[in-house]
C-alpha positions, 0 to 999 in steps of 0.5 A, a space after each residue: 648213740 652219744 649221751 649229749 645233753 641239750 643245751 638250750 640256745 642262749 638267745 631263747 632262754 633270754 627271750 622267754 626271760 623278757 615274755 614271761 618275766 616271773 621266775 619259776 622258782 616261788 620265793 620263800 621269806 620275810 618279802 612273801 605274802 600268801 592270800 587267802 586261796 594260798 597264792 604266793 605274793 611278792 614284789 616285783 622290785 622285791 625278787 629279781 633271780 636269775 637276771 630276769 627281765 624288767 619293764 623299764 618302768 617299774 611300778 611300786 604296784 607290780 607283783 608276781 603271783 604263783 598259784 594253781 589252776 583253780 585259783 588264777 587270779 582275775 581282774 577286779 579281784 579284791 585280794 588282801 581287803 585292800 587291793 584290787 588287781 587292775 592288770 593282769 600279764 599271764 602267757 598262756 597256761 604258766 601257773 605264774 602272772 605279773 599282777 598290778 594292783 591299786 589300792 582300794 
């Protein structure tokens, strides 16, 4: 049997891109912020790796969130005491979301 490896279809990847919106990667430097449960915070217009996707319309509000599964955050959630999360955009269990939050 050949040792091939598995190249994934570029038009998927590019699809799951576009879905899921977040990179994997957490981002690491001055941009991030982490909240009091030790989720990673970070502009969306701030962290654009790997060519992901982006919304045609971009708010100054967007975030993208890392987290574990005991810390997913919620709508109406009060983080950094001045912002609530408004939106939430999460595809199934991804320990990653797209968060828009306003100002309180």
């Amino acid at each position: 049997m050949e040792n091939r490896r598995f190249l994934p279809n570029p038009e998927s990847v590019q699809q799951r891109r576009y879905i899921v919106q977040v990179p994997r990667k957490r981002p690491k430097g001055e941009n991030v912020w982490k909240d009091n449960k030790k989720r990673t915070w970070i502009k969306a217009s701030d962290y654009n790796v790997g060519k992901f996707a982006t919304w045609e319309e971009e708010s100054a509000n967007k975030f993208y969130v890392w987290y574990n599964g005991e810390t997913v955050p919620e709508e109406g959630e009060v983080v950094f005491g001045k912002f609530q999360i408004d939106s939430i955009y999460r595809i199934g269990r991804l320990l990653r979301c797209v968060v828009e939050l306003i100002h309180i």
